[in-house]
C-alpha angles and dihedrals in degrees: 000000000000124000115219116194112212114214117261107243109237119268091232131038138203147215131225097247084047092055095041093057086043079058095050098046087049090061100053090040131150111257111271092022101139095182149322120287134206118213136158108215124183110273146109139049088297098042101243126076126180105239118186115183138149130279139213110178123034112238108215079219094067122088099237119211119187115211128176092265098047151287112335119190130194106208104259095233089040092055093082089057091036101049099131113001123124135237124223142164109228105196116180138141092286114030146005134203159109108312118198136203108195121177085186095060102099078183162341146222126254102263093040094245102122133025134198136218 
């Protein structure tokens, strides 16, 4: 009998125009920036914020997601409060930015700025 292993899904996705802007940062990155990475530090009203920065060094720790743009990373111990959202870039005449669907979040705060799980 053979085992066959089926690939994890990843614990974020994201969408075209998510990975389109991943691509773009990735051209105008810092040198020795190897990919963007997704985190949820402490912080806000709701205890939870979403944080992408740059990265320069992979941790063996970080779920890695490869898009056609580059590397993209969720945070290792962010992965349990991030499995199955999804990931967006949201442009119009006022604002831009990521955009996030959680099904994890129980909540958020007033301005949008933090989440809880």
């Amino acid at each position: 009998m053979t085992t066959t292993l089926r690939q994890r899904p990843a614990a974020v996705k994201l969408t075209e125009r998510a990975e389109a802007r991943v691509a773009e940062l990735m051209s105008k990155a810092p040198e020795g920036a190897i990919g963007v990475k997704l985190s949820t530090p402490r912080r806000g009203c709701s205890g939870l914020a979403y944080s992408v920065d740059y990265v320069t060094a992979a941790n063996p720790m970080d779920e890695r997601i490869e898009t056609p743009g580059g590397t993209f990373f969720v945070d290792g111990a962010s992965v349990l409060y991030l499995i199955g959202s999804t990931m967006d870039w949201v442009e119009d005449d006022f604002a831009a930015g990521f955009v996030f669907e959680n099904p994890n979040a129980k909540g958020a705060c007033g301005c949008g700025e933090s989440f809880t799980v």
